[in-house]
C-alpha positions as CSV (number, residue, x, y, z in Angstrom):
1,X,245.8,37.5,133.6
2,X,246.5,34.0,132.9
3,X,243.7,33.1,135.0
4,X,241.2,35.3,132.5
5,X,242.8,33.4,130.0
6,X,242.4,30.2,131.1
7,X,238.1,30.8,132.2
8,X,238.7,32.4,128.4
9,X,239.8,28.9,126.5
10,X,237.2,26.9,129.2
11,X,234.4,28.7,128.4
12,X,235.4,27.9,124.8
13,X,235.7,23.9,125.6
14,X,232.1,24.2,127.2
15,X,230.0,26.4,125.4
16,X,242.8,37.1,107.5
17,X,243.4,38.7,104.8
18,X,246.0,41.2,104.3
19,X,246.3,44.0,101.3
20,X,248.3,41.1,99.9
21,X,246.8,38.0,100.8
22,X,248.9,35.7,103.0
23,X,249.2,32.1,102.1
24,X,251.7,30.7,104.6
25,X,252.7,32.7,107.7
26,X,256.3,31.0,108.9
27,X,256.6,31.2,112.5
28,X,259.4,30.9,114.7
29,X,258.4,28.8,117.9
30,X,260.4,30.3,120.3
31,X,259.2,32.4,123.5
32,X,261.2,35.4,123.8
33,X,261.0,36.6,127.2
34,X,263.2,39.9,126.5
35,X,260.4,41.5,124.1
36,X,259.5,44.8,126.2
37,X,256.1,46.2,125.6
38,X,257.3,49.3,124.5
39,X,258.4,47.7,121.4
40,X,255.2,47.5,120.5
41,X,252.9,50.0,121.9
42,X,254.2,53.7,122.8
43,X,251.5,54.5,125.7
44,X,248.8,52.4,127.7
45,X,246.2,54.4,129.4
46,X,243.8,52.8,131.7
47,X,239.7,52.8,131.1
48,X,237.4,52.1,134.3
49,X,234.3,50.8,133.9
50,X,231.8,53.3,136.0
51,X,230.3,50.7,139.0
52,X,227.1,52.1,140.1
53,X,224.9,50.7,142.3
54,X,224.0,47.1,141.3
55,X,226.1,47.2,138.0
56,X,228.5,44.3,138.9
57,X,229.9,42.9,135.7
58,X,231.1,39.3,136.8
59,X,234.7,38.7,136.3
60,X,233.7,35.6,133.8
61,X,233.7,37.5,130.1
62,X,233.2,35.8,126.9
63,X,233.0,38.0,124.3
64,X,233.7,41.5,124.1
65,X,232.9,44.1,121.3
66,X,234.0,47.5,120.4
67,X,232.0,49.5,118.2
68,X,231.4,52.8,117.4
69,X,232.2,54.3,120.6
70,X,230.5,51.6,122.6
71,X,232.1,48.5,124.4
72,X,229.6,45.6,124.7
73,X,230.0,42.7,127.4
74,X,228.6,39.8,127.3
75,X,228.9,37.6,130.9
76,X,227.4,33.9,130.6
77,X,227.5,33.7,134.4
78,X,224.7,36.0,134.4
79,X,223.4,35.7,130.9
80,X,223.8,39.5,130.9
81,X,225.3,41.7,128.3
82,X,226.6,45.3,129.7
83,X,227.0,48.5,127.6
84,X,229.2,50.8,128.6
85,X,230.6,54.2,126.3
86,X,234.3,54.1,125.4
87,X,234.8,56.5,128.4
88,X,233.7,53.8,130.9
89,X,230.7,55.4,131.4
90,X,227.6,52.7,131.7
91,X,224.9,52.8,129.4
92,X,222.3,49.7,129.6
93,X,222.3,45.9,130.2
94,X,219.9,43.2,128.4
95,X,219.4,40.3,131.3
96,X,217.3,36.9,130.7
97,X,214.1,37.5,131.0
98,X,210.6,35.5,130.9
99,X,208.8,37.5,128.7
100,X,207.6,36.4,124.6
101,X,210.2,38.8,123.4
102,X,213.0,38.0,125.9
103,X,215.8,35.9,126.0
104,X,216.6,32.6,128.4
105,X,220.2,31.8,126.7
106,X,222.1,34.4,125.3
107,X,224.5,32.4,123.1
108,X,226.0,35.3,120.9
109,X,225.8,39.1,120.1
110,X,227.0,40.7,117.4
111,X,226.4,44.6,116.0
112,X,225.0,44.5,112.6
113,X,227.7,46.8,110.7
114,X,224.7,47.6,107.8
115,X,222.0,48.7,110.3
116,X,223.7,49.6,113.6
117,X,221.7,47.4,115.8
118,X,222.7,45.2,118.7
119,X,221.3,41.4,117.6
120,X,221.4,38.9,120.4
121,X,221.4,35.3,119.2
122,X,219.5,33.1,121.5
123,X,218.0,29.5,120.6
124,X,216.4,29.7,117.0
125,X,215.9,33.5,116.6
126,X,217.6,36.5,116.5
127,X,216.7,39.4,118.9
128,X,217.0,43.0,117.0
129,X,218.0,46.0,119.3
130,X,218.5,49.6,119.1
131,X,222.5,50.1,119.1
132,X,222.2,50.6,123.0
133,X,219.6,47.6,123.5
134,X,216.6,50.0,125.0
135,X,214.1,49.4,122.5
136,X,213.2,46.0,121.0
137,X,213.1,46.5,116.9
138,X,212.3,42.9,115.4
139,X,212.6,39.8,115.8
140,X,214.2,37.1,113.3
141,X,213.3,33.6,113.9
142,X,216.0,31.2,112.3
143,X,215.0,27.6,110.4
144,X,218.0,25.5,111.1
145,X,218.6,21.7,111.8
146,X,220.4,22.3,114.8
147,X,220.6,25.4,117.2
148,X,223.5,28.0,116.0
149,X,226.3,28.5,118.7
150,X,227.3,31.9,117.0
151,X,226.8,34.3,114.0
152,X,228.2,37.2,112.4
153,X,226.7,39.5,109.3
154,X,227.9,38.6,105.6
155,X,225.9,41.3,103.9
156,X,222.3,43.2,105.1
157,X,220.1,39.5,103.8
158,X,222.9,37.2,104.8
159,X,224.6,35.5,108.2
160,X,227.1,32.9,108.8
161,X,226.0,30.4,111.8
162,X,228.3,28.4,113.5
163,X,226.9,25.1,114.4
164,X,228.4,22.8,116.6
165,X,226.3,19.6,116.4
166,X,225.5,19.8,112.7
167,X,227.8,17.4,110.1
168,X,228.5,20.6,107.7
169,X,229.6,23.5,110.6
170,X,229.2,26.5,108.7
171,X,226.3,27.6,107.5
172,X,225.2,30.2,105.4
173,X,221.5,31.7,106.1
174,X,219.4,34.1,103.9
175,X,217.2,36.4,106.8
176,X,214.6,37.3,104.0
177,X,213.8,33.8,103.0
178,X,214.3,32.5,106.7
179,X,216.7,29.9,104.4
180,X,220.0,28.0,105.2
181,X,221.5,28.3,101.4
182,X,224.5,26.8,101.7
183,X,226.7,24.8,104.5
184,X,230.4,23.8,104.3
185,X,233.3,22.9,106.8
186,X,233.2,19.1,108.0
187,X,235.3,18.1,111.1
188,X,234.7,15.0,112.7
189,X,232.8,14.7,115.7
190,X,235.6,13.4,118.2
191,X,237.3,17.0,117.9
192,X,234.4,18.6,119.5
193,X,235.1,16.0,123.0
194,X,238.7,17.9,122.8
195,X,239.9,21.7,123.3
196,X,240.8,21.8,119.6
197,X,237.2,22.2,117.7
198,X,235.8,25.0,118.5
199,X,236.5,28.2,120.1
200,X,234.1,31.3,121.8
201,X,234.0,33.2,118.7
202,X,235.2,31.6,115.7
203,X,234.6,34.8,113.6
204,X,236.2,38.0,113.6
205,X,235.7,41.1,110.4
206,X,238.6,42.2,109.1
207,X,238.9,44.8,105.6
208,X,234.6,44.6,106.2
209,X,235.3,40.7,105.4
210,X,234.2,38.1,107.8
211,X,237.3,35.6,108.6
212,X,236.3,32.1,110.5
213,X,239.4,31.2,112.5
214,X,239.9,27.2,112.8
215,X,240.6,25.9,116.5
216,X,243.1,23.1,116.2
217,X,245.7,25.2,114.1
218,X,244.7,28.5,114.1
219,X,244.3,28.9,110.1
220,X,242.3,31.7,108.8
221,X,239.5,31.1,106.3
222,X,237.1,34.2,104.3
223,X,233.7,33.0,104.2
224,X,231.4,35.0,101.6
225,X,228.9,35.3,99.1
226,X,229.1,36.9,95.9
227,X,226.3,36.7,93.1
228,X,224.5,34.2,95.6
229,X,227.3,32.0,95.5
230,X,228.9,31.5,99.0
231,X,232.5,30.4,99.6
232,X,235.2,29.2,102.2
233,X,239.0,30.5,101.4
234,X,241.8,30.1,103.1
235,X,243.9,33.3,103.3
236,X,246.2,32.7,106.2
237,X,247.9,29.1,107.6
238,X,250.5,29.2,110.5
239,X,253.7,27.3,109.7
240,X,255.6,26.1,112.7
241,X,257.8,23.1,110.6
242,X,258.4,20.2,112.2
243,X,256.1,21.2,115.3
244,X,252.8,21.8,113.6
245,X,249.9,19.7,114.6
246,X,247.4,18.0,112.8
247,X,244.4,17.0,114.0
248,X,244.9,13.3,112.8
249,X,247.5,12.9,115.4
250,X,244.5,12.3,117.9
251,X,243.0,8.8,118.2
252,X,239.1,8.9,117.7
253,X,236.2,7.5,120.2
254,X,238.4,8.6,123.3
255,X,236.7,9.9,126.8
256,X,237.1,13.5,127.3
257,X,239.1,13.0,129.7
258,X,241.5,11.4,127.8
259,X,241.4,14.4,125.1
260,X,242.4,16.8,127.6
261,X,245.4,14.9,128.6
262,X,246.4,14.3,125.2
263,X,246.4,17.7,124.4
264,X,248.3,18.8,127.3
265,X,251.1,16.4,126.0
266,X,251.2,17.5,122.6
267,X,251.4,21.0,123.7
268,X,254.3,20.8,125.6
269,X,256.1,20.5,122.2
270,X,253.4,21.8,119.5
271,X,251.3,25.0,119.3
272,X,247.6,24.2,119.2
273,X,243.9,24.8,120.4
274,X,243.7,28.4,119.0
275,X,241.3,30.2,120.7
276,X,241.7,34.0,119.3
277,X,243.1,35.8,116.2
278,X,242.6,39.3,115.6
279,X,244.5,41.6,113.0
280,X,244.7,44.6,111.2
281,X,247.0,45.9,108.7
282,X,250.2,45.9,110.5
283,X,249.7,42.6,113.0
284,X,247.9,39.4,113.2
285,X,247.9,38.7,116.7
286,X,246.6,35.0,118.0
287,X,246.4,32.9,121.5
288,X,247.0,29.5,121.5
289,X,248.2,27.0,124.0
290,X,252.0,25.4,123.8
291,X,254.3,23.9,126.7
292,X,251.0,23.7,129.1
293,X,250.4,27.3,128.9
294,X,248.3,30.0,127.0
295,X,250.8,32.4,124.7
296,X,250.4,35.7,122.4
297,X,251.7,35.3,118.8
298,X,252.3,38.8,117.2
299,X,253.5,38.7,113.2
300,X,254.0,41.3,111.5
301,X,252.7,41.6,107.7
302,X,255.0,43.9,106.7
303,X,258.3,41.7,107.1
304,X,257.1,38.5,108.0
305,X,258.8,38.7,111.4
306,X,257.0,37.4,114.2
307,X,257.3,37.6,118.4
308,X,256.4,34.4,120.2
309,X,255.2,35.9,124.4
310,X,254.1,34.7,127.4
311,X,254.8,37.7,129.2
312,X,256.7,40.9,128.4
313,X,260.4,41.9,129.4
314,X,258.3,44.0,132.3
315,X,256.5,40.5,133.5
316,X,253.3,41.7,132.4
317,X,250.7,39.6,130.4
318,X,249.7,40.3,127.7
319,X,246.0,40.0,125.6
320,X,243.7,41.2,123.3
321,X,239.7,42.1,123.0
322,X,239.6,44.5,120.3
323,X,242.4,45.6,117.5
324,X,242.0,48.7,114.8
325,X,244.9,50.2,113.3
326,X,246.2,52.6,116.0
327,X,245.0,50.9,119.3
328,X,245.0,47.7,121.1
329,X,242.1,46.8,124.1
330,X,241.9,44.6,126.8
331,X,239.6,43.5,129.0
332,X,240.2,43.1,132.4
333,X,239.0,41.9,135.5
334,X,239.7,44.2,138.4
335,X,241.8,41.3,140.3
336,X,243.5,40.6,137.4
337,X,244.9,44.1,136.3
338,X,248.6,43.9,138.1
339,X,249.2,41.1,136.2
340,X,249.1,43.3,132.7
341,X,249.9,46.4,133.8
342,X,252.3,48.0,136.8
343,X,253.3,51.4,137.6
344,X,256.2,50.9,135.3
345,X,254.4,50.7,132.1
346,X,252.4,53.8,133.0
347,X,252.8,57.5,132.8
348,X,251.7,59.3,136.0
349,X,248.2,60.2,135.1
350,X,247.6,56.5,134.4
351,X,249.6,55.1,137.6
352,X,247.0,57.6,140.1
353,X,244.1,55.6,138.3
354,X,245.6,52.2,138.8
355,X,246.0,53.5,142.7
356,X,243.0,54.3,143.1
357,X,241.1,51.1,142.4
358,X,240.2,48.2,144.8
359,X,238.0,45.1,144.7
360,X,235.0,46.2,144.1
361,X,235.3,47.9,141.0
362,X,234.0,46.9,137.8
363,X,236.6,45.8,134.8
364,X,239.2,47.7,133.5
365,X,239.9,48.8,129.5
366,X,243.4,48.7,129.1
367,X,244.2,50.5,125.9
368,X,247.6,50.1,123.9
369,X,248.7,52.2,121.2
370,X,250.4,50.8,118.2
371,X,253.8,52.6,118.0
C-alpha cells in the first residue's frame, strides 16, 4: 500500500467545511501505532473488480470517483478511464482515440452533480458523456490563457479550473459565455519545481460545496459564486505548533533536485506536501508526508480529537478514495491488497474472497464502515 501511495503523490509531482465551520484544527503530531482499525470502522468487506477478457486496469490509478452506484477510474498509463458498478461489475471504458470528437490527454474527469454526465477534461475542451460514457452528448470548448490541469462543477453555468502555469491558479469559468470571470490564488512559481504546489486533485465537494485543498499545508479553502460574485474562503487550517511549515522556509530558484531533498529534510520533523483530504460530517481525513514517509490524519469534528497513522495496531495500511457518512473506500491494486487488509480484519465471507484472488485480477474496492 505504501507503494500505491507513493506512485499516488509522484503522479501528483508530475502531472472543509463542517455544520460549524472550522477555523483552526489543533493537531497532535504524534504516530500512534496502537490505534486498531476497529476503532474506527466495525466491518470491511472486499469488492473485486470483474477482469474480463482484455479489461486490465493498470495498477497506476490517479483519480478515482464514486457516484451514484458507479466507480469511475481513471489510469494515466493508459489514458483510459474504466467504469465499473458498485458490485464490481464492468461497465465501459473511454480510451485515447484519434477521432474529431476523441480525446489524446485525459487530464481530468469529473461527474457533473446537476446533469449526471461523465465530463472528461482534455486540453482546451470539455468532453460531455452519458453517465456510463457510451454516447458522446456535447462538447465544451474552454477559452483560457493556459491549459486547465483539473476542474470540478460550481453550479450548472460555472467550473473552477486549476491551472498550473497561469500567475492567478484558480480560475473561475462561465460555460455559457465560454468566459474565465474571475481568477484568484497566487503562489510563486518555484513551489511548482517542489512536491508542495500541487497535488492530483486539488478539489473535493463536501455539504454540495466545492473545497480546494492547498499542497504545502494541507489547508482547506470554499471556492464559490454567489450573485456572480466568486470567492476563496478558508474554512479549515491544520495547526501542528511549533512543527508547522511554511512555504517560505524554501529558498527560491533551486534545481529540482534540490527541492526534493529539501523536502525530505523538512519532513523528517514537519508535516507537509498534502496530497489528499476528504471529509464528511464526522471525520476529516488527510495524507501527507512527515519523517520520510506518507501518513493518514483522522480528526474528528465532534471533539476535536485527532489519530496520527502510518499503519494500524493489525499492520495494515491504511487509505482513502471515496468517504460518505457510513462508508469508507479504497482502491487497491491486486498486489497491493495484503498490505491493507489480512484475514484478521475480515469476517469469513470476506477472508474466502481475499483467498481466492491471484495476480491477474483487476483492483480491489475495499470498503469500511464507519462505526
Amino acid at each position: 500500500m505504501k507503494r500505491l501511495i507513493y506512485i499516488v503523490a509522484f503522479l501528483a509531482f508530475v502531472a472543509c467545511s463542517s455544520k460549524n465551520a472550522v477555523e483552526d484544527c489543533k493537531v497532535k503530531l504524534e504516530i500512534n501505532s496502537d490505534y486498531s482499525v476497529h476503532e474506527l470502522f466495525s466491518e470491511i468487506e472486499l469488492i473485486p473488480l470483474e477482469s474480463p477478457d482484455s479489461i486490465v486496469v493498470d495498477f497506476i490509478i490517479s483519480k478515482t470517483v464514486f457516484h451514484n452506484g458507479y466507480v469511475y477510474i481513471l489510469n494515466p498509463r493508459l489514458t483510459t478511464l474504466f467504469i465499473f458498478d458498485q458490485d464490481g461489475h464492468y461497465m465501459n471504458k473511454l480510451e485515447k482515440g484519434d477521432g474529431p470528437d476523441s480525446f489524446l490527454s485525459l487530464l481530468d474527469y469529473n461527474i457533473n452533480r446537476f446533469t449526471g454526465n461523465l465530463e472528461i477534461l482534455t486540453q482546451n475542451k470539455i468532453l460531455i458523456y452519458d453517465n456510463i460514457g457510451k454516447e458522446l452528448l456535447s462538447v465544451q470548448k474552454i477559452a483560457t490563457p493556459r491549459m486547465p490541469d483539473c476542474f470540478m462543477n460550481i453550479d450548472r453555468n460555472n467550473d473552477v479550473l486549476f491551472c498550473q502555469l497561469t500567475d492567478k491558479k484558480i480560475l473561475f469559468y462561465n460555460r455559457t459565455d465560454n468566459l474565465v470571470t474571475d481568477s484568484l490564488y497566487e503562489m510563486p512559481r518555484y513551489i511548482y519545481n517542489t512536491l508542495l504546489g500541487y497535488n492530483a486533485s486539488p478539489f473535493y465537494l463536501y455539504n454540495d460545496t466545492v473545497h480546494f485543498l492547498q499542497g504545502y499545508d494541507g489547508s482547506q479553502f470554499t471556492l464559490t459564486i454567489n450573485d456572480g460574485k466568486s470567492a476563496m474562503s478558508l474554512c479549515s487550517k491544520w495547526d501542528f505548533g511549533m512543527e508547522s511549515f511554511s512555504y517560505n522556509e524554501l529558498e527560491p530558484n533551486k534545481s529540482i533536485p534540490d527541492y526534493i531533498k529539501d523536502c525530505k529534510r523538512f519532513s523528517k520533523s514537519k508535516p507537509l506536501g498534502f496530497f489528499s483530504c476528504l471529509e464528511n460530517d464526522r471525520y476529516i481525513m488527510a495524507n501527507f508526508w512527515y519523517k520520510e514517509t506518507p501518513i493518514t490524519l483522522i480528526y474528528d469534528k465532534n471533539n476535536g480529537n485527532n489519530v496520527i497513522i502510518e499503519e494500524f495496531k493489525e499492520k495494515i495500511d491504511f487509505g482513502f478514495s471515496h468517504i460518505d457518512e457510513n462508508y469508507c473506500y479504497l482502491l487497491v491494486p491486486i498486489n497491493d491488497l495484503y498490505s491493507v487488509v489480512n484475514e484478521r480484519v475480515l469476517n469469513q465471507t470476506n477472508r474466502k474472497i481475499l483467498n481466492s484472488l491471484n495476480e491477474e485480477n483487476n483492483p480491489v474496492i475495499v470498503k469500511y464502515k464507519f462505526k
